[in-house]
C-alpha positions as CSV (number, residue, x, y, z in Angstrom):
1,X,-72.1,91.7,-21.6
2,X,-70.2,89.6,-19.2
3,X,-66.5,88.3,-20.1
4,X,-67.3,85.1,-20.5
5,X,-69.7,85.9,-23.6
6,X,-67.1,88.7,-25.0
7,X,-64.4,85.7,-24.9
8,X,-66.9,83.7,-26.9
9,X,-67.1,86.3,-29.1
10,X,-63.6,87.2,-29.5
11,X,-62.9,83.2,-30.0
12,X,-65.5,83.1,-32.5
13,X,-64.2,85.8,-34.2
14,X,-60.9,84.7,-34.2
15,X,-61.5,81.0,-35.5
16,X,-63.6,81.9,-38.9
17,X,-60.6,84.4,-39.6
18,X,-58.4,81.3,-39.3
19,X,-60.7,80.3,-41.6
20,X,-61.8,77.2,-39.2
21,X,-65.1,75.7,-40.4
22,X,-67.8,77.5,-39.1
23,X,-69.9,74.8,-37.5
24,X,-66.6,73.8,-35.7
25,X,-65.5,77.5,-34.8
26,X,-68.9,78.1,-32.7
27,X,-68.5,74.8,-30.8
28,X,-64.7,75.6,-29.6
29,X,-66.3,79.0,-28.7
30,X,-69.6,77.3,-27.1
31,X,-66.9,75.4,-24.7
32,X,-65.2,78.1,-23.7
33,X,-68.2,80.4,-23.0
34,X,-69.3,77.8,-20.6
35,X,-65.6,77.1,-19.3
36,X,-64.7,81.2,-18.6
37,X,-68.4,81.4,-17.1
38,X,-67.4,78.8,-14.6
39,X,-70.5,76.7,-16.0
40,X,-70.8,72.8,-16.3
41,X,-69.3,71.5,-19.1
42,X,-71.9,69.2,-19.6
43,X,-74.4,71.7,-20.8
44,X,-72.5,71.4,-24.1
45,X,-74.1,67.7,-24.7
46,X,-77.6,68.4,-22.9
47,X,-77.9,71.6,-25.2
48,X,-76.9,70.2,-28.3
49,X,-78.6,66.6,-28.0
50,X,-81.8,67.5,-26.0
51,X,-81.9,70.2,-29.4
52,X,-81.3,67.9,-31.7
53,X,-83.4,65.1,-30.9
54,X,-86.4,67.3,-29.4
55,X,-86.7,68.6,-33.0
56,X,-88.5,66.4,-35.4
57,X,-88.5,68.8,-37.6
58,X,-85.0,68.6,-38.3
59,X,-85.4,65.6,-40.2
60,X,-86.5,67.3,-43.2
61,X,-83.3,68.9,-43.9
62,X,-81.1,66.0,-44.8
63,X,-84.4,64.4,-46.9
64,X,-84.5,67.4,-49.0
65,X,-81.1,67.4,-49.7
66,X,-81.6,64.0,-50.8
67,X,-84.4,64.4,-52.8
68,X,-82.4,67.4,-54.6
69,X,-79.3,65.1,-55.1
70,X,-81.5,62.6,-56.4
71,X,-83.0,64.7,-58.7
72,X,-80.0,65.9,-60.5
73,X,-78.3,63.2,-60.3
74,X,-81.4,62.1,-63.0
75,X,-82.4,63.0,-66.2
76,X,-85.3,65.1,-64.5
77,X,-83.4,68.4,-65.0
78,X,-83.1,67.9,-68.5
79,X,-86.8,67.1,-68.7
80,X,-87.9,70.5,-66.9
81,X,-86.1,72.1,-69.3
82,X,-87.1,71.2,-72.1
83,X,-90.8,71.5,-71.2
84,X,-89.6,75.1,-70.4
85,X,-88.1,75.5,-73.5
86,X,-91.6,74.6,-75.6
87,X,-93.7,77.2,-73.1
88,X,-91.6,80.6,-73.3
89,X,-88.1,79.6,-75.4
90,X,-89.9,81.5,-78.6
91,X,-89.8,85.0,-77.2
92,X,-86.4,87.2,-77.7
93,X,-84.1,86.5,-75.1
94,X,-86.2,82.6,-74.5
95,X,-83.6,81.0,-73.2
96,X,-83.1,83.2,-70.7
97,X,-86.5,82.9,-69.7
98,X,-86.6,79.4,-70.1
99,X,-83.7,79.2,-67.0
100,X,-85.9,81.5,-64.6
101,X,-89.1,79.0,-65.5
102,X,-86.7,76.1,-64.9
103,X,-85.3,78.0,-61.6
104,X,-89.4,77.9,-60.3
105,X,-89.9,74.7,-61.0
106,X,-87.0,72.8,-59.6
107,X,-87.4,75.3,-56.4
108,X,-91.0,73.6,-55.8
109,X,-88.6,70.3,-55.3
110,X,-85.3,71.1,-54.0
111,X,-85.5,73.8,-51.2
112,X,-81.7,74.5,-52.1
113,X,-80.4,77.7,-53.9
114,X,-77.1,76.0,-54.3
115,X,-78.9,72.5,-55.3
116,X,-80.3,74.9,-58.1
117,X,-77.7,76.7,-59.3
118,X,-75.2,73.2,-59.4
119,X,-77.8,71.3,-61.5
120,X,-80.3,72.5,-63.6
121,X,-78.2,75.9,-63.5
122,X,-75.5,74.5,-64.8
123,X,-77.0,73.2,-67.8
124,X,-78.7,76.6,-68.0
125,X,-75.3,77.8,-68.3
126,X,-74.0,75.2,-71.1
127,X,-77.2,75.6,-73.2
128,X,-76.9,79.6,-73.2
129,X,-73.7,79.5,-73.9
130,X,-73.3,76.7,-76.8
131,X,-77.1,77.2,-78.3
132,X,-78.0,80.9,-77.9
133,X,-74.4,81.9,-78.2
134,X,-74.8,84.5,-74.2
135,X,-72.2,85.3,-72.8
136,X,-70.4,84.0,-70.1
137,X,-71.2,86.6,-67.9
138,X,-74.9,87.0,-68.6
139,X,-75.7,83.2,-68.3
140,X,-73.9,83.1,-65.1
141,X,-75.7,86.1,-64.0
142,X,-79.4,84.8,-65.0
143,X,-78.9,81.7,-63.7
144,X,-77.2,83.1,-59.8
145,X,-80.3,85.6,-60.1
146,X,-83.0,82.6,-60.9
147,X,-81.6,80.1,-58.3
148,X,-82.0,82.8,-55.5
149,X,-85.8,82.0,-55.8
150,X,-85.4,78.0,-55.0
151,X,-85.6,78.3,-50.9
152,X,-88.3,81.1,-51.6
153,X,-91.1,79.0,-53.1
154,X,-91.3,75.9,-51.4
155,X,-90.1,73.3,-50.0
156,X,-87.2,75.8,-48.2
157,X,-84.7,74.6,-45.8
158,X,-84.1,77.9,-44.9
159,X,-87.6,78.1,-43.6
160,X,-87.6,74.6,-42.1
161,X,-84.5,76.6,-40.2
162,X,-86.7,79.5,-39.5
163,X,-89.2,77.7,-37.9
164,X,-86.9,75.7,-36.0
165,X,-85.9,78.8,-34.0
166,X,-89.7,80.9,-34.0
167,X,-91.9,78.4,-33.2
168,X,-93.9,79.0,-36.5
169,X,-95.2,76.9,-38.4
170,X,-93.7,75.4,-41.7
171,X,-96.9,75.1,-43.2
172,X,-97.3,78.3,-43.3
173,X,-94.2,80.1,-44.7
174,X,-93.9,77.5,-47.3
175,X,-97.7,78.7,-48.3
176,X,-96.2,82.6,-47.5
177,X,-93.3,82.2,-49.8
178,X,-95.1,81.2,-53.2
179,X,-96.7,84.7,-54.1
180,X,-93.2,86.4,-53.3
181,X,-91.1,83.4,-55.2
182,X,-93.1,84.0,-58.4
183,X,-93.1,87.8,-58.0
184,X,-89.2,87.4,-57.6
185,X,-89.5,84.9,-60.7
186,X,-91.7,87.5,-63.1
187,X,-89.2,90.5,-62.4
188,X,-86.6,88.2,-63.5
189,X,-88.6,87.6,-66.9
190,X,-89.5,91.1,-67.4
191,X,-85.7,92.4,-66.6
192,X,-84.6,89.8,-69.2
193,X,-87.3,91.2,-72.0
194,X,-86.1,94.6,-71.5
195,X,-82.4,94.2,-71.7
196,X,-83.2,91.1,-74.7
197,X,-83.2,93.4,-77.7
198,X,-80.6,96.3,-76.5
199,X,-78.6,93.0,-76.2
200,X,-79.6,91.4,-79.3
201,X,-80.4,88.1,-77.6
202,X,-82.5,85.3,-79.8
203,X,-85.1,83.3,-79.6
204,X,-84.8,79.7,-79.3
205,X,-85.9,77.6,-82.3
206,X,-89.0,77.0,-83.3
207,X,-90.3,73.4,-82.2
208,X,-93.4,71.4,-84.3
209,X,-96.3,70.9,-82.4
210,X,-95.2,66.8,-81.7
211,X,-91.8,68.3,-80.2
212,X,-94.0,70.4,-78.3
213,X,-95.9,67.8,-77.1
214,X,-93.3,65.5,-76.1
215,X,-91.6,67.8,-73.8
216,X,-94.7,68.4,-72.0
217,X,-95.2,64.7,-71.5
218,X,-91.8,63.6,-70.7
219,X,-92.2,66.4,-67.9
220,X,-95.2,65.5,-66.3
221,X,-93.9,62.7,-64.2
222,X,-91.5,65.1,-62.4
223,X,-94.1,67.9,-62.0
224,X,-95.7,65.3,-60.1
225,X,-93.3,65.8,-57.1
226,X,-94.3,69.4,-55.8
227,X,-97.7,68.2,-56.0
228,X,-97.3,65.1,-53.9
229,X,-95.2,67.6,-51.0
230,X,-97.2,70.5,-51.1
231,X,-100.5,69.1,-51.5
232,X,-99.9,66.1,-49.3
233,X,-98.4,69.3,-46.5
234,X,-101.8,71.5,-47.0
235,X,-104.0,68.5,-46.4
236,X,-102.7,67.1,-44.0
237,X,-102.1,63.7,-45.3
238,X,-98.7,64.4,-43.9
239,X,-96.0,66.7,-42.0
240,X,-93.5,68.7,-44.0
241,X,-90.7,66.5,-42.1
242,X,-92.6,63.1,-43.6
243,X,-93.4,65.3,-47.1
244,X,-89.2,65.8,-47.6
245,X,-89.0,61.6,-46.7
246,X,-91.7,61.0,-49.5
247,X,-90.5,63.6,-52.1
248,X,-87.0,61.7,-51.6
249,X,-88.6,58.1,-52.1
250,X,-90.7,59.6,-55.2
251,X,-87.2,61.4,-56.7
252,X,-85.5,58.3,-56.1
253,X,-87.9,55.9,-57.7
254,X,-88.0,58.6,-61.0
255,X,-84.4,58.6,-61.2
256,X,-83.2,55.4,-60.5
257,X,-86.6,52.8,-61.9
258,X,-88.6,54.7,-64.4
259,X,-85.6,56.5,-66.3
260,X,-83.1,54.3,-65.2
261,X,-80.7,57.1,-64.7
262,X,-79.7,56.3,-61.7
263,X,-77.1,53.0,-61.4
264,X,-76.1,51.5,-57.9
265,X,-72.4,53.3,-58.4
266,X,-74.5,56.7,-59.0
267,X,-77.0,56.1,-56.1
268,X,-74.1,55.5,-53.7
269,X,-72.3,59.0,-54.7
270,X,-75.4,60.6,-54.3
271,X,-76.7,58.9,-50.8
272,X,-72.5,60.2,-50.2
273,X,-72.6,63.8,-51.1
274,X,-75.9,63.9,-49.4
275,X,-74.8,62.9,-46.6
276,X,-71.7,64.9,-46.1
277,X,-74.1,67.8,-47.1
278,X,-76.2,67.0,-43.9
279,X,-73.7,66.4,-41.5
280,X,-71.9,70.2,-42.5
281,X,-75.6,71.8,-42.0
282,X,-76.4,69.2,-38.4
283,X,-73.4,70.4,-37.4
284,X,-73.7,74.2,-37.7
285,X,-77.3,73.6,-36.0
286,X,-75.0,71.4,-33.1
287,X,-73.2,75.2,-32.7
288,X,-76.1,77.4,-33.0
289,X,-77.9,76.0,-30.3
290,X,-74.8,76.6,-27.8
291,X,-74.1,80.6,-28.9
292,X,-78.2,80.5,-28.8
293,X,-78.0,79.0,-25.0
294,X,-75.4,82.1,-24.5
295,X,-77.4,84.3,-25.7
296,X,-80.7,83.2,-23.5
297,X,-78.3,83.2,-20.6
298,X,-76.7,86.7,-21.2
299,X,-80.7,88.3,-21.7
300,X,-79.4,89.4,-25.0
301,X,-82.0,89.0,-27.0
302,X,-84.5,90.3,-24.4
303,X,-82.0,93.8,-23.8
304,X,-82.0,94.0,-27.6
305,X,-86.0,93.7,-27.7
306,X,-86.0,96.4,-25.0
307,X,-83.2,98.8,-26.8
308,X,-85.4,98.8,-30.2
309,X,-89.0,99.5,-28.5
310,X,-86.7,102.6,-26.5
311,X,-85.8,104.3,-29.6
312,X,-89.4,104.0,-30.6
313,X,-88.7,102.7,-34.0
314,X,-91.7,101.6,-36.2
315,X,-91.9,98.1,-37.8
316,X,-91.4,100.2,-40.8
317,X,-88.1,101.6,-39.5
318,X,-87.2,98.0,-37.9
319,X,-87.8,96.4,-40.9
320,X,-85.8,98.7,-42.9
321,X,-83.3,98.5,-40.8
322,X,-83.5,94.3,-41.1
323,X,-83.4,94.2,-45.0
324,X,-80.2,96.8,-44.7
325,X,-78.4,94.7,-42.0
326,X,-79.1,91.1,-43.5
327,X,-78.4,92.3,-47.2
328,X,-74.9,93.4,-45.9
329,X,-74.4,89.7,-43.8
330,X,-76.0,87.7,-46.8
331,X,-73.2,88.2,-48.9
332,X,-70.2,87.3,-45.5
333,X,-72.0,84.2,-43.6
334,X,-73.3,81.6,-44.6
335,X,-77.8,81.0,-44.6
336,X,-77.5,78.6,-41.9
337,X,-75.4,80.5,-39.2
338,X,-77.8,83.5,-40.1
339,X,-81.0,82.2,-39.1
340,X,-79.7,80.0,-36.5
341,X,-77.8,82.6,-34.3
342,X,-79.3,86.0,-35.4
343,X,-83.1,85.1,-36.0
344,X,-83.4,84.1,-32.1
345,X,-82.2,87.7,-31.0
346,X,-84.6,89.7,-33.6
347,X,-87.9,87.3,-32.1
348,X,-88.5,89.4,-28.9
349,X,-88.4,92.7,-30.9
350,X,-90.5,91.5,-33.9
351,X,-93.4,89.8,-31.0
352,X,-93.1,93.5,-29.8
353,X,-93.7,95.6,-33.0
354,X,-96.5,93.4,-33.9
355,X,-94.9,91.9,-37.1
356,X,-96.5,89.0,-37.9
357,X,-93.9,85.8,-37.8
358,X,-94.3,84.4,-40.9
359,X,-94.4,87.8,-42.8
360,X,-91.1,88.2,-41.2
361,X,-90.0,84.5,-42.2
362,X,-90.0,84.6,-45.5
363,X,-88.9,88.3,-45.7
364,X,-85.3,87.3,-43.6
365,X,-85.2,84.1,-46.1
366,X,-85.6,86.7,-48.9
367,X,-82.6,89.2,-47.8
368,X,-80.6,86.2,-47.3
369,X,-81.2,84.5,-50.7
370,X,-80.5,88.1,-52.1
371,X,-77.0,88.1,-50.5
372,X,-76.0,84.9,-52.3
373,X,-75.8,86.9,-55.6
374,X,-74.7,90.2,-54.2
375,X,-71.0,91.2,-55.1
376,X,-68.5,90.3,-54.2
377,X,-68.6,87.9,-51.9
378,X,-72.1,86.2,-52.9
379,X,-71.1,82.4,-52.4
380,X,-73.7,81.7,-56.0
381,X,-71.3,83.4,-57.8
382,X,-68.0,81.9,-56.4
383,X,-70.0,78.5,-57.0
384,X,-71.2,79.2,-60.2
385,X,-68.4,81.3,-61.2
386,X,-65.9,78.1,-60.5
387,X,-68.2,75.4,-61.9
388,X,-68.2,77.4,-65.3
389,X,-64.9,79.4,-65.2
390,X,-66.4,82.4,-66.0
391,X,-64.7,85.1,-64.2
392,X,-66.4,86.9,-61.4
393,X,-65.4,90.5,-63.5
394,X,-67.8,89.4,-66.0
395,X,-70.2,88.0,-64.3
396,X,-71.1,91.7,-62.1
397,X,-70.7,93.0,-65.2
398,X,-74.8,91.6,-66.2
399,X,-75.5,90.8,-63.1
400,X,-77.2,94.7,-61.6
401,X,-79.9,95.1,-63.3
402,X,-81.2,91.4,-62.2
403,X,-80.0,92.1,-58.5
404,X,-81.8,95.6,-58.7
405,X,-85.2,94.2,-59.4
406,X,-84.7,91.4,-56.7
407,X,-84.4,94.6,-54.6
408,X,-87.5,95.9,-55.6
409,X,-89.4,92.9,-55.0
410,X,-88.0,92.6,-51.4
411,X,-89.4,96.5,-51.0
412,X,-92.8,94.9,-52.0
413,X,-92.4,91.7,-49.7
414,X,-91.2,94.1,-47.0
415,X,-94.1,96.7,-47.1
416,X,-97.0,94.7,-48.6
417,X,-97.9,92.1,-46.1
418,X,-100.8,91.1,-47.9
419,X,-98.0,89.3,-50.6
420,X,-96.9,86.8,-48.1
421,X,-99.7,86.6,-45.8
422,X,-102.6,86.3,-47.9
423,X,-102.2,82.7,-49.1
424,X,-101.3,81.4,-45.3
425,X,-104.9,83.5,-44.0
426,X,-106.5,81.4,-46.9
427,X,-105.9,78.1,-45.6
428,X,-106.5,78.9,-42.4
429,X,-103.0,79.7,-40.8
């Protein structure tokens, strides 16, 4: 390691303790990597435009945050959940089960865990709470647990991340990520029917079959949406980066014309948090690249590659030692910095072990989506936590046995290829 890269690290280090932004805090240290090394300062704007620009796939990030703040900034939520309600809200414990089903739906439109958990979650929460009679705690933890699954099943801006930095194709993990997003969704359900009558947890009221049937119509409009993006992605009609621009249009023109939701005062907050949520993720992209063009230059990743094939560890071992690693960093940094800066240097080793790229895709977006809920630094349950003030005591309290059987799905995902690659080999990938 030369100095200049331990002074980028050490400035790195420094500037998130100071609790500097993040995106910001890799750029001061970018600068000075290339100012100790003696290195044109230039490189800072040919590696971050050239990046930016080269990468049409880039554009699909701020459209799917788009289309996510369009879509709860619309009645659609409410929609999707009460269709949910009138499939699974009769069994003990329904509501419960009626968040998770709500959590895979809105996942096959947003691409966001946090998008999730601030929307539809949220009124998870409030109907738990005020109809079912949960407790803080539990409805907080369902509804962290459930919204872990929205960047697994796709659209996934993690995985539009992912690919950005493995060459793979987004296509494919999005197609990789279904099985293990509904495996992830049914160990959610069957944790909640085994802890529902210990718990004494209810059923939701019976509806009449016309109550039935008007929940399932009003949500047929918005179910339309992950049909348009996935199905217009696997045919080819269009890219993913032209499927996020259309599934923004189509959210837009739901929200805002056929419910008439969506008034020019609420349209301009939402075009406003949208795009200060895009410019925090561009930026932290802006950084990457330059500790990325560090690391190139120092060989890192390659001397990395080299140190894992010398201790002869299997993909089994490597793997394991992946889901241990990124479990622990889930729950301290953020998704983005994670797959931008330490997905580049795993690349080398994982071409050298054999493990199939978009196995290993969608098993690092799974660790990281795990992280979110893992105590007690999981950013869902700060988010959540705040948004309904229930305390992040209570919350742990419910929350193991739901983070225990994410775990065991991630054992599957891990050590049963066949989960994420089967669908992908299907359509030809």
């Amino acid at each position: 390691m030369s100095p200049a890269f331990a002074t980028l690290l050490v400035v790195l280090v420094t500037l998130v303790l100071m609790r500097i932004p993040i995106p910001f805090a890799m750029i001061c240290a970018g600068f000075v990597y290339l100012w100790v090394g003696g290195q044109d300062m230039g490189l800072v704007v040919d590696q971050v435009m050239n990046s930016l620009f080269s990468s049409y796939v880039l554009l699909a990030v701020p459209m799917f945050i788009l289309a996510a703040n369009m879509m709860n900034a619309g009645t659609i939520s409410e929609r999707l959940w009460r269709a949910a309600d009138a499939m699974v809200g009769r069994a003990r414990g329904g509501l419960g089960h009626v968040n998770v089903l709500v959590s895979i739906v809105f996942s096959s439109m947003s691409g966001s865990a946090v998008a999730d958990a601030a929307g539809p979650g949220m009124m998870s929460i409030r109907m738990m709470q005020k109809v079912g009679g949960y407790p803080g705690g539990l409805a907080v933890a369902i509804t962290a647990a459930s919204a872990v699954i929205a960047p697994i099943i796709p659209p996934s801006i993690p995985m539009v991340l992912y690919a950005l930095n493995s060459n793979t194709s987004v296509g494919a993990l999005f197609l990789g990520g279904i099985v293990p997003g509904l495996l992830m969704g049914l160990a959610l359900m069957l944790t909640i029917a085994i802890i529902a009558p210990r718990m004494g947890l209810p059923a939701s009221e019976a509806m009449s079959g016309a109550e039935i049937r008007r929940a399932l119509i009003a949500a047929v409009l918005p179910m339309t949406l992950p049909m348009i993006l996935l199905g217009g992605i696997w045919s080819g009609i269009f890219t993913p980066t032209e499927a996020a621009a259309v599934g923004a249009i189509w959210a837009f023109l739901l929200s805002a014309v056929v419910y008439r939701a969506l008034d020019l005062k609420g349209l301009w907050q939402v075009l406003r948090v949208s795009m200060q949520n895009a410019t925090v993720v561009m930026l932290l992209i802006a950084g990457a690249f330059l500790i990325n063009y560090a690391v190139t230059a120092e060989r890192l990743d390659r001397a990395l590659a080299d140190l894992i094939l010398s201790r002869n560890l299997s993909p089994w071992m490597f793997l394991l030692i992946v889901n241990l690693v990124f479990l622990a960093l889930g729950c301290l940094i953020d998704t983005g910095t994670l797959i931008l800066v330490f997905v580049p240097l795993l690349m080398p080793a994982v071409a050298a072990l054999g493990i199939d790229p978009v196995h290993f895709g969608v098993l690092i977006t799974v660790n990281i989506m795990i992280g979110l809920v893992t105590p007690p630094f999981g950013l869902l349950l700060f988010v959540l936590g705040g948004l309904s003030r229930v305390g992040m005591g209570d919350t742990v309290r419910y929350l193991w046995p739901f983070l225990i059987a994410l775990v065991l799905c991630l054992g599957v995902i891990t050590y049963v290829p066949a989960v994420v690659l089967a669908l992908p080999h299907a359509f030809g990938f």
